[in-house]
N, C-alpha and C positions, 0 to 999 in steps of 0.2 A: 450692522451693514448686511443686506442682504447679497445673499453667494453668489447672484449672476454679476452682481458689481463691483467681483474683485479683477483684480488684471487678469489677462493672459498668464503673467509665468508662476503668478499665484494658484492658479486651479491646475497650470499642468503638474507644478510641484506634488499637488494634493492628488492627482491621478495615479502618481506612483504608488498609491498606498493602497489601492484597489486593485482586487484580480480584476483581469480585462473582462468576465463574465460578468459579474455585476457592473463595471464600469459602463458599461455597453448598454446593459439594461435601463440601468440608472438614467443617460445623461442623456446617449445618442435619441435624435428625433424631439428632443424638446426645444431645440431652435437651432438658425442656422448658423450662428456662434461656435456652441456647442460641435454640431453636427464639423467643422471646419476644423478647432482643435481635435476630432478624434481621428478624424481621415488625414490632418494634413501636418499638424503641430508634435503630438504625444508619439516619443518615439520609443517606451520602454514600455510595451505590454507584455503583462505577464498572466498566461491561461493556466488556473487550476481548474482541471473536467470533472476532480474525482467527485466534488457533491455538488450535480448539477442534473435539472431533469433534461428526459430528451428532448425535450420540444426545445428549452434551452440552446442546449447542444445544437440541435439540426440548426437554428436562428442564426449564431452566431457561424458556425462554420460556413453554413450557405449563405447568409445576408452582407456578414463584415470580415471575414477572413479575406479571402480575396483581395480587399481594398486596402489592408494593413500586414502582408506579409512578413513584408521589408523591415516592419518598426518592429517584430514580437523576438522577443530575449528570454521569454523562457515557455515552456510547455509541459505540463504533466498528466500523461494518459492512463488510464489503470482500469482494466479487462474484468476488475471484482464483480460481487454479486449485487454489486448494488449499480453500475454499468457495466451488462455486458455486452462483447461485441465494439466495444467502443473507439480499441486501437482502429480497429479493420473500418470501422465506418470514418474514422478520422481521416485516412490513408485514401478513401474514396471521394473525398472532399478535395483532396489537394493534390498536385503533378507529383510533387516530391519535395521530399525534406531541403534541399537544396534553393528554393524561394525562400525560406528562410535565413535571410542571407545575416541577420545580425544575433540569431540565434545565439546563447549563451549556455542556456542550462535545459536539456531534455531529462524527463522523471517516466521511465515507464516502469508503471507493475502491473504482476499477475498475466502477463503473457502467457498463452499457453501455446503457441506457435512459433517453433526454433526458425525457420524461414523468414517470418516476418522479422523478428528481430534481425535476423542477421541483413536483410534490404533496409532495413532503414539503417544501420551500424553504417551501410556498405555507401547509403545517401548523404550520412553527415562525414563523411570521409576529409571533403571537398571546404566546410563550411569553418573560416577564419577567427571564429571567434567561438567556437563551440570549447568550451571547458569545463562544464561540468557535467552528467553522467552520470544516472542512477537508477539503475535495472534490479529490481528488488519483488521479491515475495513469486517470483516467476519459477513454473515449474513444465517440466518439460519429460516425456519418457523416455531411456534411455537409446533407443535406437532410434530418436528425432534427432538428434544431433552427435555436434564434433565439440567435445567442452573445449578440446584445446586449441580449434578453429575459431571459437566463440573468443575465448581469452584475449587472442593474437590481434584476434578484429579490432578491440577494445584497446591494446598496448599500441595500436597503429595509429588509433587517431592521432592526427601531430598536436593540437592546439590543448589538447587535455589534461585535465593539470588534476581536477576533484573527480574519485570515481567510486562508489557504491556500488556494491555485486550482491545479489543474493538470488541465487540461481539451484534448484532444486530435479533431480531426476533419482529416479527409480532405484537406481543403485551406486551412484556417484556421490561417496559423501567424502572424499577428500577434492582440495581445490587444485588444478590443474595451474602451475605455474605459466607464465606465458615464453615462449622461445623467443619472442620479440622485444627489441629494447624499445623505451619511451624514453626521450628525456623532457618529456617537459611534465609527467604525474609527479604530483608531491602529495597529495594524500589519496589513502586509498582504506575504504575499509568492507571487509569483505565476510557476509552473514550466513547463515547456514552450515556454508563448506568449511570444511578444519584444514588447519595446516600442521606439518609436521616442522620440527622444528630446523630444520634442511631446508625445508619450503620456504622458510622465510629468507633463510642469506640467499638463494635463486631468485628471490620474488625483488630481495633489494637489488642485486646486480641486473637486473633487468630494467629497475628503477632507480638511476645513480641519483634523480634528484630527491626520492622519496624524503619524506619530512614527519607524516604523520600516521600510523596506519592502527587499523582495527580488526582483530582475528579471533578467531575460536583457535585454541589448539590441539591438538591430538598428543594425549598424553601417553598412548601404547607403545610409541617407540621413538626413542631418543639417546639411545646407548651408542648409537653410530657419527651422531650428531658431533662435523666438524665446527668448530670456533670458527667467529667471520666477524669482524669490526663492523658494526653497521655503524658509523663515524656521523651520520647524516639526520637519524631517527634521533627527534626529537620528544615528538609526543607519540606516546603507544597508552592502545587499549586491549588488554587479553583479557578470552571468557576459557575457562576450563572447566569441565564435569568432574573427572577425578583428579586434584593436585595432588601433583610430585613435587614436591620442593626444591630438590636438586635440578629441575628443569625448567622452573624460574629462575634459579640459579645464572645456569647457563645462559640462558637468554638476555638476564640483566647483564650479566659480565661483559657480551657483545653490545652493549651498548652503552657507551661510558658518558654521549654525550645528553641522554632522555632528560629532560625538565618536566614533563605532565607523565606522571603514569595513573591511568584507570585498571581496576583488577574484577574482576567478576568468577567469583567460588562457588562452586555447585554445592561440593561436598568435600569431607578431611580437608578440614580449614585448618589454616593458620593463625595461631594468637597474637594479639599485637606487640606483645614485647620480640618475638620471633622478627618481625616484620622490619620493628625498628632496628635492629641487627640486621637485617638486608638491605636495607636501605645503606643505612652508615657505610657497610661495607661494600657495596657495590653500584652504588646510583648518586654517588656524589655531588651530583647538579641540578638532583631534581627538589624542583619547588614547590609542584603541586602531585599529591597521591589522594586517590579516589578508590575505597576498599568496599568492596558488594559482596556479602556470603548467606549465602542460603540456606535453610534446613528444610525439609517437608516439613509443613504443620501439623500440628496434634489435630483428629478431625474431633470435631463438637458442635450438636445439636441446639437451635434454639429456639424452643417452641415458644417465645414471642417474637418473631423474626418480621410478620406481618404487620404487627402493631408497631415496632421500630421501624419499620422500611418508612413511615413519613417523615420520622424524627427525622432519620438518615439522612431523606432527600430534602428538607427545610436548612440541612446544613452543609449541603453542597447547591447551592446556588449555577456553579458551572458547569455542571454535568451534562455531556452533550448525548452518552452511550447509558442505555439501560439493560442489560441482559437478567431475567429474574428465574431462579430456578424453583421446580419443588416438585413435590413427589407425587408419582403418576397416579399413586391408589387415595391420595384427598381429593377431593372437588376443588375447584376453584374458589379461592376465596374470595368475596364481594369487595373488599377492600382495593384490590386492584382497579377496580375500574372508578375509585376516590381518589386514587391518587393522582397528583399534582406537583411539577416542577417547572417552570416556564424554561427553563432553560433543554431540556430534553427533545433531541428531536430523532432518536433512532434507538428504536425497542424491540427486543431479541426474544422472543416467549419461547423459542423452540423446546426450549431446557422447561418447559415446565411439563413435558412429557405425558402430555394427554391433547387430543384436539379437542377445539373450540367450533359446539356448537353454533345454529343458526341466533339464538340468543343471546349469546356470549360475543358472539362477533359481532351484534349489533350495538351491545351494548358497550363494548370498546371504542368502537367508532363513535357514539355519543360521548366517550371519556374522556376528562381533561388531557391526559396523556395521548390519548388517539386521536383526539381531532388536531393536537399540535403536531403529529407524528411524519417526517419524512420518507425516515425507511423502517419498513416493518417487516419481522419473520416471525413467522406463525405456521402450524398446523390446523388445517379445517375440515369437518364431520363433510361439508358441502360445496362444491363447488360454487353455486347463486353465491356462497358469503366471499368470494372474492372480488365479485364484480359489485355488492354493495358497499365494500371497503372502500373497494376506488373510487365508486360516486358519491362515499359521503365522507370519506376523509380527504378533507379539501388539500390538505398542502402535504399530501402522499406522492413521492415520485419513484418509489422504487419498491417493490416488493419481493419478501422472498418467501415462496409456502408449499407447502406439502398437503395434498389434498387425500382424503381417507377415502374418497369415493371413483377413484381413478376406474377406467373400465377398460385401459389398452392392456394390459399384464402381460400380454403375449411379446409386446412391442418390447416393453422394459424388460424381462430377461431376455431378448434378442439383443438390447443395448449393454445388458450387464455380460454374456459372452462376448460379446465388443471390445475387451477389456475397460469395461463402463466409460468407454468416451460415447458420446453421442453420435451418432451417425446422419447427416444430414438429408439423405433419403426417409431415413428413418423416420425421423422429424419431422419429416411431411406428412406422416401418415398418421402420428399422435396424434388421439382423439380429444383429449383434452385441451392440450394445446390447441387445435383445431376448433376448437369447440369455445377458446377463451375468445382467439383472434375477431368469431363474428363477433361476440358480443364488446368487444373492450376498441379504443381508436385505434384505425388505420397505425397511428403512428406512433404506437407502443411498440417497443421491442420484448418479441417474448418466445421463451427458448429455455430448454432444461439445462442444468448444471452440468458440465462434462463432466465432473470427479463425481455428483452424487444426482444419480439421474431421477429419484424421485422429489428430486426440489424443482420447482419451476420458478425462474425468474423473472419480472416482469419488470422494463424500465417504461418509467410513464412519460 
């Protein structure tokens, strides 16, 4: 049976299992059928940005956003180096988060703007079916914001039930408990920040419904540490760097009703007969236990590392990320530009600690791995081999690179006494950057790294 001949509720069913970016791509404009189910039928779009070029991006937000507000239930935006700028230009596309009106689930990372987050926090306030919530890999300097204004924002939403935190500043590494009660969060897991073990009975009485949570803890002090029945905490996941054992102790003892524990050991691990003694004794109901313990590795050398690297990738078939290191005083082995995995589409050379001449970068761009390549970071002898990259590596949409021939240096330590964020006058006056914009489209986004200003980023 050919696909335009199935019914109506058969193809919308099958829409659900498509991000609304390819969805869009794919169907919309191949008839007026089509074009009818996506404006007027399909009511659960769901946009993932993070791997999408810009021309993409600008299409969908300018051409069909607009027209489908109303039906999108989920969104996820993220500021990385592989789009950046992308919250802010998303933000520019639309009145406000608040046309969203069947919204379910917002994802944003790598914000670097406390402002911004907190307007849009301050937009989905309103929105009825907003419940899940996940602000992750975002980093912020420490006199950009109010982490316990950020928190509060977050325990305010009413509809919110799933929330992911991982929020990063300068000098702020424990997690700010919120002074506001939620009752409708029931899980919550929270990356980077540690909590003490006090934080956590605050963190549940703030959360009478919590259910499920995920923490780092801080294991420097805990001798103060009152007992508190978390009655409610079902499933918990702890990561600790130094274990104390008496302070999983404690913590299990509070919670008498846990069924899933996950555990994650940095160091001074525990053996498993130890474990089943804790268990027995203190976790009575739990049915499922997940135990992660780490060592540093032994480091070792292997000077056939080159010759395996094919084996390697012939028996990973799914590998989407390549990052390949080596050492800066060998040449480049010829072997790289042989190899071959159809599945690879985002290759990281920075770690190979030497730039890539005019021949080298040409001859990547001829390579099975580079002409499949989407995101590439590299360092180059030349600026011309950036703008050959991009005309001949066809399904290249994002770049990150470091160019050895830079000629602003005056510019860049003016940015690095900045406290290295970038300066956006500044930016205007980069010569290189200036200098990429004539040659590269109009409608490339291109702009230096605020954290590492000799990386240029290019979204195509």
């Amino acid at each position: 049976m050919k696909f335009e001949l199935l019914p109506n509720e058969i193809l919308l069913d099958l829409f659900d299992y498509f991000n609304g970016v390819d969805l869009l791509r794919g169907f919309y404009g191949l008839n007026t059928r089509f074009n009818f189910l996506l404006y007027n039928q399909f009511r659960n779009y769901r946009f993932k940005f993070d791997f999408v070029s810009k021309h993409n991006f600008d299409m969908i937000c300018q051409q069909h956003l607009p027209f489908i507000t109303n039906r999108v239930i989920a969104v996820s935006l993220t500021d990385d180096d592989n789009t950046p700028e992308q919250i802010n230009l998303f933000l520019s596309y639309i009145k406000s988060f608040n046309e969203f009106i069947q919204l379910r689930s917002l994802s944003l990372y790598y914000i670097r703007s406390y402002e911004t987050l907190m307007k849009i926090l301050d937009q989905c306030y309103h929105l009825c079916y907003h419940t899940h919530l996940n602000i992750s890999d975002c980093y912020f300097r420490v006199n950009q914001m109010n982490f316990q204004l950020l928190v509060n924002s977050i325990w305010s939403l009413p509809k919110l039930i799933h929330c992911d935190f991982a929020v990063e500043t300068e000098e702020q590494k424990l997690f700010f408990t919120p002074t506001k009660f939620s009752l409708s969060l029931q899980n919550i897991s929270i990356g980077i920040n540690e909590l003490k073990l006090n934080q956590i009975n605050q963190l549940c009485k703030s959360t009478p419904r919590l259910k499920h949570l995920h923490v780092s803890l801080d294991s420097s002090s805990y001798s103060d540490y009152k007992p508190f029945i978390l009655s409610t905490l079902i499933h918990l996941e702890v990561s600790m760097f130094n274990v104390v054992e008496s302070l999983l102790i404690k913590l299990f003892q509070s919670t008498p009703n846990l069924c899933r524990l996950s555990v994650d050991l940095l160091s001074n691990l525990i053996d498993g007969h130890r474990w089943e003694q804790i268990i027995r004794n203190h976790l009575l109901k739990l049915r499922v236990f997940r135990l992660k313990m780490q060592q540093t590795p032994v480091s070792s050398h292997v000077d056939t590392c080159h010759s395996q690297l094919q084996d390697l990738l012939d028996r990973a078939p799914n590998v989407h990320y390549l990052c390949i290191h080596h050492d800066a005083s060998l040449p480049i082995q010829m072997s790289l530009f042989k190899y071959s995995n159809t599945s690879v589409r985002q290759l990281n050379l920075t770690d190979y600690s030497r730039y890539f001449n005019e021949e080298e970068c040409i001859k990547l761009s001829r390579s099975p791995l580079g002409i499949q390549c989407e995101v590439l970071s590299i360092m180059v002898t030349h600026r011309e081999s950036i703008i050959y990259m991009i005309k001949y590596m066809i399904n290249l949409r994002s770049l990150q690179i470091q160019c050895e021939d830079e000629k602003n240096c005056e510019d860049l330590a003016e940015i690095e006494k900045n406290n290295g964020s970038c300066d956006k006058k500044l930016e205007n006056k980069d010569e290189l950057i200036e200098w990429l914009k004539d040659r590269l489209s109009i409608t490339c986004l291109i702009e230096r790294n605020a954290d590492w200003t000799n990386i240029i980023l290019i979204w195509i």
